[in-house]
N, C-alpha and C positions, 0 to 999 in steps of 0.2 A: 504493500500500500504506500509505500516511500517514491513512487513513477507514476505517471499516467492522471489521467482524468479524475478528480475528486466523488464527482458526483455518480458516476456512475459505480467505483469501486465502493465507495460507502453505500448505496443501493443495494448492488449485488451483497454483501457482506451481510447488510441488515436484515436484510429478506428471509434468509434462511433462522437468523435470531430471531425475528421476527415470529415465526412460525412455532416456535422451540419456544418461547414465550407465553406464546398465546393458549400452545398449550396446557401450559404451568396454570395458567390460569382457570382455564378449560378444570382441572383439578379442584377448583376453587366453586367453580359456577355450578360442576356437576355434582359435587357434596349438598351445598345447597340447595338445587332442586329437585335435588332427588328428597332429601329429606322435607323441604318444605311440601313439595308435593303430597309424599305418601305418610308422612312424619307429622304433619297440624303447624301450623305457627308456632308452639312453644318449643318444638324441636330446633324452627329453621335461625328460632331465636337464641336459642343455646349455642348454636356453633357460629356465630354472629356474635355476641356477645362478650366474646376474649380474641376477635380476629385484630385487634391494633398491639393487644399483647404477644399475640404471635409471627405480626410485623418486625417487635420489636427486636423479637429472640431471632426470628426466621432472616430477617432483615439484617440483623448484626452479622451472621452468619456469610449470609450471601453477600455485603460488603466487603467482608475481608476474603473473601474466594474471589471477586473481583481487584480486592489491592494487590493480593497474590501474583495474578497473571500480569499484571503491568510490568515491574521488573522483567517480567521472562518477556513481553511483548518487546520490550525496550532492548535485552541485550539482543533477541530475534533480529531486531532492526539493524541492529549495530552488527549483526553477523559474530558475536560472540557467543559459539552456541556451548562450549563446553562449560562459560559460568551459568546459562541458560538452564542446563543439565540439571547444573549444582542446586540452583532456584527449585527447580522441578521438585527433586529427593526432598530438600529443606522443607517447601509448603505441605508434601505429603505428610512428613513429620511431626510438624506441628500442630497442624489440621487434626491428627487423632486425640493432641492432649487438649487441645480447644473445644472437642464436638462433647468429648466425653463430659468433660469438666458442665459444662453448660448442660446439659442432659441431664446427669444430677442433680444441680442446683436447682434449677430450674421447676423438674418433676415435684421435688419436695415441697416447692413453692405457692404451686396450683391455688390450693384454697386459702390461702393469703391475697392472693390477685387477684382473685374473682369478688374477693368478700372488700377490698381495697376500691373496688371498682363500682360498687354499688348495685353487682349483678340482681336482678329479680328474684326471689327465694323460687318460685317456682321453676326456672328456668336451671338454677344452680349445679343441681347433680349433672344434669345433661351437658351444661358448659364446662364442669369439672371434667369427667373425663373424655369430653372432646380436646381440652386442652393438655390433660396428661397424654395424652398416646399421644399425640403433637411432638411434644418434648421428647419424648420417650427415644422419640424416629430423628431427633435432631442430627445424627450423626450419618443418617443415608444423604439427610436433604445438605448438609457439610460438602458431604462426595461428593456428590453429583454436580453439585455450583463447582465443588475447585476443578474437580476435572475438564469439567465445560470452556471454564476460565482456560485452562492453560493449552487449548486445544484450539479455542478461538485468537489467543494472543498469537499464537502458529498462522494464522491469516483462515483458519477451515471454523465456519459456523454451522456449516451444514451437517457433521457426524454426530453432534448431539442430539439435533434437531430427531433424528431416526429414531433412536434409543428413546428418547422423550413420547414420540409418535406409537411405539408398540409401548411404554409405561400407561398413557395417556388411555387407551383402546383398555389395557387393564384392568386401570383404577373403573372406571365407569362400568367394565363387568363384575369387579370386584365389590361396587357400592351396592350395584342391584342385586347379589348374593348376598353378602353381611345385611343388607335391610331387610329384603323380600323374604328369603327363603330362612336364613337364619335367627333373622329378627333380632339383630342386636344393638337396633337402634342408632341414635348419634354417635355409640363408640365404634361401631361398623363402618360409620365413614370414614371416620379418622383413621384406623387400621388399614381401611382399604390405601387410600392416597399414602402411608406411610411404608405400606408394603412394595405400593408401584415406584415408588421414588427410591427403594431401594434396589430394586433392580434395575432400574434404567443407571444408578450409578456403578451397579457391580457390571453388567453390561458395556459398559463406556470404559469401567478401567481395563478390561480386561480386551479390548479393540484398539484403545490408544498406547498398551504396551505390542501388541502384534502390528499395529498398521504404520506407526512413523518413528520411522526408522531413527531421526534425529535429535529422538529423546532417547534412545538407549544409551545407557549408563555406563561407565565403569566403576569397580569398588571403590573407587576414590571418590569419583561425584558424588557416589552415592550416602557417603559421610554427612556426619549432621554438622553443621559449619555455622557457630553460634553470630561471625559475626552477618553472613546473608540469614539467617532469622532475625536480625535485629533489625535489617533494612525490609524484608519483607514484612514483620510487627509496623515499623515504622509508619507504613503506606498502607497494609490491610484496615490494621485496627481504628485508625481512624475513621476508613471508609465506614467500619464497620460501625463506628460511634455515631460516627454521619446519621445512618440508618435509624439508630437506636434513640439518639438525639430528634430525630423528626419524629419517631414514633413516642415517644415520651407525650408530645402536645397529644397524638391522637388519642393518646388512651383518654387523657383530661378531659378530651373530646366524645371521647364514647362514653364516658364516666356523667358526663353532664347527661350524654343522648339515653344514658340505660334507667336515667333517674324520672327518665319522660313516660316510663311502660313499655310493656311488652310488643305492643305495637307499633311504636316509634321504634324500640329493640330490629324487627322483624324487617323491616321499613328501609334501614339504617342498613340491614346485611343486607337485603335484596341489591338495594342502591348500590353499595361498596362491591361487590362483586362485578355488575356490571361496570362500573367507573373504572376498576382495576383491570378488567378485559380492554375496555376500548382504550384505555391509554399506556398499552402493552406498545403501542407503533412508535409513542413519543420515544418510552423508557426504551426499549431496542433500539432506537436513531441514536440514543446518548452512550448506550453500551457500544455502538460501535465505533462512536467518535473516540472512547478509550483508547480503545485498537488501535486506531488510527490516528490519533495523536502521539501514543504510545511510540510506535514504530516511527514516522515524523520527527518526532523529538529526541529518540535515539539515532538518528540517523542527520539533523544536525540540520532538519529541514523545515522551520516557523513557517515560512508564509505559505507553505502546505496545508498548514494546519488550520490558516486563515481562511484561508481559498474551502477545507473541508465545512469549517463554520457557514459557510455563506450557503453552501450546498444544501447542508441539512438544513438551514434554516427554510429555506423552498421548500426542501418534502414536508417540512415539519407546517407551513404553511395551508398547504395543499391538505394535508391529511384532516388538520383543524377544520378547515370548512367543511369539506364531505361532513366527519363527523356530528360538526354541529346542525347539519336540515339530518342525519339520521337519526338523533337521538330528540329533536325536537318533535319530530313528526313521531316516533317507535317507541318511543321511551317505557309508556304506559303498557304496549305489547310484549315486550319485553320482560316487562315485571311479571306478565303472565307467567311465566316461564316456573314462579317459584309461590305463588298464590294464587287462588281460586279469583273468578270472575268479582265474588259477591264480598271480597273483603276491600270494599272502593277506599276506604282511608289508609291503609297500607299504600296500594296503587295510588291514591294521591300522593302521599308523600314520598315514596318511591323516584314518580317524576320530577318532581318539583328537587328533589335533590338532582337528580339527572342534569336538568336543563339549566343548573344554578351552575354545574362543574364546568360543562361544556363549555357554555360561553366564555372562560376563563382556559380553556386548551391551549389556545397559543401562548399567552403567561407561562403554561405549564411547561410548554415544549422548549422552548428559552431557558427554562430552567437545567430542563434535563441535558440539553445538548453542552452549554456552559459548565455544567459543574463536572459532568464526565469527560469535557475536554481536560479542564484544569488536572482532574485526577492522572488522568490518561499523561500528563507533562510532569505528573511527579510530586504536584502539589497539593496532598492530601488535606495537611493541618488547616488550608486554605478554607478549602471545601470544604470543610466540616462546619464551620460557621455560617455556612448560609442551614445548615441542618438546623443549628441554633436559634436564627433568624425565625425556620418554620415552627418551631416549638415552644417560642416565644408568644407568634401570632395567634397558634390554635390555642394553649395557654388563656391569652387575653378575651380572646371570643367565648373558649368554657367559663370562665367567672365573671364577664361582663355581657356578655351578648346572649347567650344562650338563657338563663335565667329568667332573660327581660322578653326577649322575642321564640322561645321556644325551638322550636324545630325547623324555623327558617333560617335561626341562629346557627345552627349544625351543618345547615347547608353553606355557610357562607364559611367555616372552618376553615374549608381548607384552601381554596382562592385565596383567602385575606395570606394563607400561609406560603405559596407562590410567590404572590407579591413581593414579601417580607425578604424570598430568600433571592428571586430578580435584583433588589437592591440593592444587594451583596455582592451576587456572581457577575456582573456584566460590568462593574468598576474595577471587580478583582481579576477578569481575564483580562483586560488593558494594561494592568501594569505587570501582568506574568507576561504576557506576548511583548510588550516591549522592555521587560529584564531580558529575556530569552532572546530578542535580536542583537541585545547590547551584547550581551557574554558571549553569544558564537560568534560575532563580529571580530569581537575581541579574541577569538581562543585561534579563528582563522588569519 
C-alpha cells in the first residue's frame, strides 16, 4: 500500500474488512432477534442490558489486537521482516497473559456491574449470565482480533473475512439449537457466539501458520523479547484504553437508559445493534487507514497518507448519504426484525434513536478515519484523548440531559460524543502530519 492509487487500494483492502465486520456484527443482530423474537422482550432486554459493559471489556480487547499489528504493519512496510517475526511471537505471548487475566477478573465481577448499572430486577439473572459466558469466551474473541490484526497488517483482509463467514453461518445454527431445541435460553446465545468465535480463531491460527510463508519463525524470533513487548504494550494498551475510555460514558449512558424501564431497556438494544451494523462501513474505512498509514509511515511516505485521508473521506461521504434516506425511510422495519408489530413504543423509540444517529454519520466517519490514521502513524497516547473527549460528552448528557428530556436524551449520547472527540482529532492530525514532514525532511 506504500505505491499506487490511494483510493482504490484502500477500497479494495476495506471491502473485504468490511464484510468480516459486518459479520461480527451479524453475531450481535442474530443473538438479538433470535431471542427477542422467540425469547418476549425481557429476554431481548437482558442481553441489551450489559452490551456497553461488554464494549468495554470486548473493546479493550480488540484495541490492543489492533495496537498489536501496527508495529508488524510498520516494520512490513519498512521491509524488516525478521523484527516483524519477533513482533509476531511477542503479541502471541502476551495476548495469553492479557485474555486470561481479564477473563477472571472480569467473570467474578458480573453481579457487581449489572447491580452498579441499575439493571431491572426482573431482567437481572438473564443479563447475568448473558454476561458471564461473555467473559468466560474473552480469550477466543482475544485470538481471533490478534490474528486478524497481524494478517491484515500483511496487506490480506480477505483470509479472515472466510473463517468469520463459516463462524458467522455457525453461530446462527448454533442460536436456533441452544434456544429452540434445547431451551437454554439467553445463556444459549451467549454460548452459541462464544463457541463460533472460537473456532473461527483456532481456524485462522492454524491457516496463517500453513499459508504465509513470511511469518515462519526461527527459535530465536520466537523468544519472548521484553523490550518489543514494551513497544507493543506501548501502542496496544492505549488503543485498548481508547476503547475502554469511550465505553466508560456508555455504560453512564445505559445506566441513565436502564433506569427508564424495560422498554426503553428493549428499545435501546434493538436500536444499538442496528447502529452498530450500519456503521460497520465507517469503523472498516478507519481500520484500514491503520494499515495504510501504518505501512506509509514506515516506509517514510506523509503525503501518502494525506492523499489516503482525502480518499476515504469521499467513500466515507458517499456511504453517509445512502445511509441516511435508508434508515430514514426502514428504520421502523427494521426494528421488526426483533419485536412484534403490536409493541408501537419500542418501534417508536427504536427509530427515533435510528434517525437521531444517522444524521450525525458523517461526524462519525471523520472520526473514525482520523483517529485510526493517527494510530496507524504511531500515535497512540494521542488518540486516546479524543476516547476521553467521548466519555466526557456521554458523561454530561447521563447527568444532565437524560434526567430532564428522557429518552430523547439517550438519543443524543452519542452524536454530542462524536463531536467532543472531532475537536480533538482533526487539530491533532495537523500537527502529527506536519511533525512527520518536518523529521523525515530532516532525517532525509
Amino acid at each position: 500500500m506504500t505505491s499506487g492509487r490511494p483510493l482504490p487500494q484502500i477500497f479494495n483492502f476495506a471491502v473485504p474488512l468490511l464484510l468480516g465486520n459486518l459479520l461480527q456484527q451479524t453475531y450481535s443482530l442474530v443473538d438479538a432477534a433470535i431471542v427477542g423474537k422467540f425469547l418476549g422482550i425481557n429476554a431481548l432486554a437482558s442481553v441489551g442490558a450489559s452490551s456497553s459493559v461488554i464494549f468495554l471489556i470486548l473493546g479493550f480487547c480488540n484495541g490492543c489486537c489492533g495496537g498489536f499489528g501496527i508495529p508488524i504493519a510498520q516494520k512490513f512496510g519498512a521491509r524488516d521482516y525478521s523484527t516483524m517475526r519477533r513482533y509476531v511471537a511477542v503479541s502471541l505471548q502476551i495476548s495469553i497473559a492479557i485474555s486470561i487475566v481479564l477473563a477472571i477478573i472480569t467473570s467474578l465481577l458480573c453481579g457487581n456491574i449489572l447491580s452498579m448499572m441499575r439493571t431491572p430486577q426482573n431482567i437481572f439473572h438473564g443479563a447475568y449470565l448473558y454476561l458471564l459466558i461473555t467473559f468466560i469466551g474473552i480469550p477466543f474473541t482475544f485470538f481471533y482480533n490478534l490474528l486478524s490484526s497481524i494478517i491484515r497488517a500483511l496487506g490480506d483482509s480477505k483470509t479472515p473475512f472466510w473463517f468469520l463467514l463459516l463462524s458467522t453461518v455457525l453461530n446462527i445454527f448454533l442460536d436456533l439449537f441452544c434456544i429452540l431445541v434445547l431451551g437454554w435460553g439467553v445463556a444459549g446465545a451467549a454460548i452459541a457466539t462464544v463457541f463460533s468465535q472460537g473456532v473461527s480463531a483456532i481456524l485462522c491460527y492454524f491457516y496463517m501458520n500453513r499459508k504465509f510463508q513470511i511469518l515462519k519463525s526461527t527459535r530465536e524470533e520466537m523468544k519472548y523479547q521484553s523490550k518489543l513487548a514494551r513497544t507493543l504494550l506501548y501502542i496496544g494498551v492505549p488503543m485498548g484504553l481508547q476503547f475502554s475510555i469511550t465505553a466508560i460514558g456508555s455504560i453512564m449512558l445505559q445506566s441513565a437508559n436502564n433506569a427508564l424501564g424495560t422498554a426503553c431497556v428493549a428499545a435501546f438494544t434493538a436500536a444499538m445493534r442496528i447502529k452498530m451494523f450500519c456503521m460497520t462501513p465507517l469503523e472498516s474505512l478507519g481500520i484500514a487507514m491503520a494499515t495504510y498509514s501504518g505501512q506509509n509511515y514506515g516506509a517514510g511516505k506523509p503525503e501518502r497518507i494525506k492523499q489516503g485521508i482525502k480518499s476515504a473521506g469521499l467513500m466515507m461521504i458517499i456511504y453517509s448519504v445512502f445511509m441516511f434516506a435508508t434508515l430514514f425511510i426502514g428504520a421502523r422495519t427494521f426494528a421488526l426484525m426483533f419485536v412484534d408489530s403490536n409493541e408501537t413504543a419500542i418501534l417508536d423509540n427504536t427509530a427515533l434513536f435510528l434517525h437521531v444517529s444517522v444524521s450525525f454519520f458523517p461526524i462519525l466517519g471523520t472520526l473514525c478515519i482520523f483517529r485510526y490514521t493517527i494510530q496507524g502513524m504511531g500515535y497512540t497516547n494521542l488518540a486516546i484523548f479524543s476516547g476521553v473527549s467521548e466519555m466526557i460528552a456521554r458523561i454530561l448528557v447521563s447527568i444532565f440531559i437524560v434526567p430532564i428530556f428522557g429518552y430523547i436524551g439517550v438519543c443524543f449520547g452519542d452524536p454530542t460524543a462524536w463531536i467532543a472527540a472531532d475537536l480533538f482529532l482533526i487539530p491533532a492530525f495537523i500537527w502529527i502530519y506536519k511533525r512527520t514532514r518536518r523529521t523525515m525532511t530532516v532525517s532525509n
